[in-house]
N, C-alpha and C positions, 0 to 999 in steps of 0.2 A: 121363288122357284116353284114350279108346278107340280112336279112330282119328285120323289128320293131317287125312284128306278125309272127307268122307261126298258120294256124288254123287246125290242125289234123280231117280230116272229112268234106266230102264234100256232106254232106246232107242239111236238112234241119235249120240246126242252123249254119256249119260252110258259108254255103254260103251269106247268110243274116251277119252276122258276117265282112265276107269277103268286102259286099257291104258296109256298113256300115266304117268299117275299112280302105277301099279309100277312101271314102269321108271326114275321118277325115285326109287323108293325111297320113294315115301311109304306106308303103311298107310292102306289106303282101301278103304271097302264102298260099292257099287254096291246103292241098295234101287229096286226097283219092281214093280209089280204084273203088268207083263206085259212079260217079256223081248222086246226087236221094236218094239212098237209097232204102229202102223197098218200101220208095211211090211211087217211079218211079215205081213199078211193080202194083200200084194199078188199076183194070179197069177202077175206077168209082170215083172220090171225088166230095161231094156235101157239103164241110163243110169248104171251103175256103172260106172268105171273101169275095167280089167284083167277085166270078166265081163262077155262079148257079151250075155249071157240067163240067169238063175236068176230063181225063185221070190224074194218078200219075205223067206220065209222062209227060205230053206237064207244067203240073206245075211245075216240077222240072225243064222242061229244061229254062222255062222262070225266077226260082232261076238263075240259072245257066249264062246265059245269063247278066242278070242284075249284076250280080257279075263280070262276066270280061268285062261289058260295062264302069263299073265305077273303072274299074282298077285294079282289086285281079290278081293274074297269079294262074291257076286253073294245080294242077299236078294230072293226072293220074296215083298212084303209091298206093304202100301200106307203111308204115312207116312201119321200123322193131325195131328201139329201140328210146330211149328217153330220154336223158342226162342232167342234170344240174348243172351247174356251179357256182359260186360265181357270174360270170359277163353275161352269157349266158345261151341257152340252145343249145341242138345239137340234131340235128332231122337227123336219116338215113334213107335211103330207099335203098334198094337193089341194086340203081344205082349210088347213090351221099349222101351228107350228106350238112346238110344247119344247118345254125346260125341261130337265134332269141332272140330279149331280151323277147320277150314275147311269150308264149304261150295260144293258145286259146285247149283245148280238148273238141272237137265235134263229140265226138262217141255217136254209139246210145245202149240201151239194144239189146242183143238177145233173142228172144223170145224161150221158153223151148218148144220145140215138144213132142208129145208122139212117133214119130217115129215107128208109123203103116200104113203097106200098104194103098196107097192109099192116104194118109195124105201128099205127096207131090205134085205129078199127080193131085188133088182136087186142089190146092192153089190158089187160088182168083177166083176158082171157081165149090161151095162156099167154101172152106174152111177159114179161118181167125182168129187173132189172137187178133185181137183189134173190142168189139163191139161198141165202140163209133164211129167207122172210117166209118165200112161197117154195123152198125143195119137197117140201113134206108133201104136198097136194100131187107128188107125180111119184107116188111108189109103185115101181113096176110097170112103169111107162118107159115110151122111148124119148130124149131127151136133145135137143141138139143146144148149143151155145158158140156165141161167136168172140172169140178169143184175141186182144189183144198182147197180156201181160202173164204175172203173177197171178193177180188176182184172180183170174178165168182160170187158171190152171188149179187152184184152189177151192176153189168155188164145183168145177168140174168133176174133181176128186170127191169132194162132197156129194154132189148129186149122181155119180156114180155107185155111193152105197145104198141110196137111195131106187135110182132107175133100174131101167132092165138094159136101156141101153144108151151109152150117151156121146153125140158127135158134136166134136171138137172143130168149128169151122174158121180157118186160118188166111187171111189172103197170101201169105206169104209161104216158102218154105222153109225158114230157119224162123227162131223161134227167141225170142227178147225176155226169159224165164231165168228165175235160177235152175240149175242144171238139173239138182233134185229134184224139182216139180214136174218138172219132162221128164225125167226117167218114172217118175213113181203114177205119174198118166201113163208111161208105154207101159207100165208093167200090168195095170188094167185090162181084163180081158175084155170088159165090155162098152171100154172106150175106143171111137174110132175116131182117127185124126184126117181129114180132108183137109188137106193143103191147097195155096195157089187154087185158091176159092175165096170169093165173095156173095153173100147174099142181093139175091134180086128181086124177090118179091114173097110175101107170105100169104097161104090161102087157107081157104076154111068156110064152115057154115057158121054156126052159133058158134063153135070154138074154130082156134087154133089146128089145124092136118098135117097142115105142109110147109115146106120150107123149099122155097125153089133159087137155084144158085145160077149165078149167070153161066154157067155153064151150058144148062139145061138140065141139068140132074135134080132128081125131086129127093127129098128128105121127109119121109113121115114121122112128123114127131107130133107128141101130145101138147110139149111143150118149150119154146126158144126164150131162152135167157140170152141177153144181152149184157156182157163185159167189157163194156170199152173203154170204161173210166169215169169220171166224173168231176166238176169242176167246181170248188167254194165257191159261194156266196158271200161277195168278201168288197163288192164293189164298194157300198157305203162308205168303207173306216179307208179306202187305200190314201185317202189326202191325207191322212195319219202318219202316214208311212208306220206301221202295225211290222214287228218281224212276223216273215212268213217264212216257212219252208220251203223247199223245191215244188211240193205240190201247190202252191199257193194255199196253205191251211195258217191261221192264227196260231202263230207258238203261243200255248199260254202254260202258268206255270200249275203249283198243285193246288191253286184256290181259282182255278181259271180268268186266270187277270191277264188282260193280254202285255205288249208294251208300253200300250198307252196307258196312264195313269186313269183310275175310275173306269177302263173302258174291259170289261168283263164278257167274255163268250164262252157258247156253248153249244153242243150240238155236232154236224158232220163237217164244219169249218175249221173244228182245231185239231192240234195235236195230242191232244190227251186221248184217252180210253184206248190206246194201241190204235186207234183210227176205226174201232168198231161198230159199223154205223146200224147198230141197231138201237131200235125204241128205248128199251131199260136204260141202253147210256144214256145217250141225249135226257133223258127224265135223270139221270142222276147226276150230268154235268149241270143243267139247269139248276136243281135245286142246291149243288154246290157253289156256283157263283151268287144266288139269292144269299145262302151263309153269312158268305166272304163279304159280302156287301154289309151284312146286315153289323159282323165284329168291324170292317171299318167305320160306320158309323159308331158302333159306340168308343173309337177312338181320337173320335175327329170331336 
C-alpha cells in the first residue's frame, strides 16, 4: 500500500489534515489541483486567528508550508476517480494512480453564480460570495445582495450592522425564509427590499459602482454579495452511495467518518460545524479526521 492517508484537497482542511496526519506518524499525500483554494485568491482576511490582516494567499501558503515542513508530500494534480475496495482505496489522477487505507475528502462547496456580465471581472473586487469572510471591508458603504433563501437573509442582517445601506435583490415577490428573518430584515431601517428584480449586468472601473437590474434601474453600491447557495463537492465518493443530506453534504459522525468505512471528510461538504463554512472550521474538521484516522490505526 502506498500511503496510510491520501487527503483529496489541498485547501484549507486537507492541508491542516495533512499536518496533523505527520505528526501522527501516518504517510499521507495531500493531492489537489490548487494549493489555497478560493482563499488563496482573497485580497484581505482579517478573521484568522493570531494574524490581524494578510492576503488569502501569504495564509494559504504558510497552510501549505507547515504541511510539507512536518511531512505530508503535497501533489499538484486533480484526482479523476475514486475507488474502494474491501482492503484499500485507489486514487487516480491523470498521471498515476495511488493506494490508501484511508481516505480523508477535503473538497470544498462551489458557490452558485448568477453568471452576469461583469460578475467575474468584479471578483474580490467587490464582488463576493461569502459575507462573513469580506462584510468587514464595507463599513459604511452601500451594499446590495441577491437573495435566494435563509441564508441571504442572514447574511444581510449581518451586513446591515455593518453597512450604511443595504439592498435586498429578489426576483420574486414572496419570499422562501423563515418568517423571522423577513420580519427581523423589514424591521431594518437601512435595508431595502427590491422585489420582481433580477440582476443584469454589473459595472465599474478598478472596483465595483454599480449594479444594474433588468429593469433598468441602476443600484450604487460599493459592494454585491452573492447568495444563492452552493453545491458539495461530493462527486468522487457518490459510487459509494455516502448518506447525504437534503443538501447533498456527507453526514459524517463526531470523528468525521462518513458512512463508508475508512472514508473520512472534512471541510464545506459535511454536516458537522452547523455547516459553518468558514476557514477555522474546515482547519479543525481536517485535523479531526487526521486524529480519528490516526486512534484507528492504532486499533487495527
Amino acid at each position: 500500500m502506498d500511503y496510510d492517508v491520501i487527503i483529496i484537497g489541498s485547501w484549507s482542511a486537507g492541508l491542516p489534515a495533512g499536518m496533523y496526519a505527520s505528526r501522527y506518524k501516518l504517510k499521507n499525500l495531500v493531492i489537489g489541483a490548487q494549493a489555497g483554494g478560493a482563499l488563496a485568491t482573497s485580497h484581505q482576511v482579517e478573521n484568522w486567528p493570531g494574524i490581524l490582516s494578510a492576503s488569502g494567499k501569504e495564509i494559504m501558503y504558510t497552510f501549505k508550508e507547515h504541511a510539507e515542513t512536518s511531512g505530508s508530500e503535497i501533489l499538484t494534480d486533480t484526482v479523476t476517480s475514486l475507488e474502494k475496495t474491501a482492503e484499500w482505496f485507489l486514487v487516480k489522477t491523470p498521471s498515476k494512480a495511488f493506494t490508501s487505507k484511508f481516505v480523508i475528502l477535503a473538497t470544498w462547496n462551489t458557490y452558485r453564480k448568477l453568471w452576469v456580465p461583469g460578475e467575474e471581472e468584479f471578483l474580490w473586487k467587490w464582488v463576493s460570495y461569502c459575507a462573513t469572510c469580506d462584510g468587514m471591508f464595507f463599513k459604511g458603504r452601500d451594499i446590495a445582495i441577491v437573495w435566494w433563501g435563509n441564508t441571504a437573509l442572514t447574511e444581510a442582517l449581518y451586513l446591515a450592522e455593518l453597512g450604511r445601506k443595504v439592498y435586498i435583490i429578489h426576483r420574486k415577490d414572496t419570499f422562501r425564509a423563515e418568517t423571522v428573518w423577513i420580519e427581523k430584515a423589514q424591521e431594518r431601517e437601512n435595508i431595502e427590499f427590491i422585489l420582481n428584480e433580477e440582476v443584469n449586468h454589473l459595472e465599474g472601473g478598478l472596483f465595483l459602482e454599480k449594479v444594474i437590474l433588468k429593469s433598468g434601474k441602476e443600484i450604487i453600491a460599493d459592494g454585491f454579495f452573492v447568495a444563492i447557495g452552493s453545491d458539495p463537492s461530493i462527486n468522487l465518493v457518490s459510487n459509494m452511495d455516502p448518506n447525504i443530506d437534503d443538501e447533498n453534504c456527507l453526514i459524517v459522525d463526531s470523528r468525521q467518518e462518513t458512512s463508508v468505512k475508512w472514508l473520512y471528510a472534512a471541510w464545506d461538504v459535511t454536516t458537522n460545524s452547523n455547516k459553518f463554512k468558514q476557514t477555522i472550521m474546515s482547519a479543525a474538521e481536517g485535523c479531526l479526521a487526521a486524529n480519528s484516522i490516526h486512534e484507528d490505526m492504532l486499533r487495527s
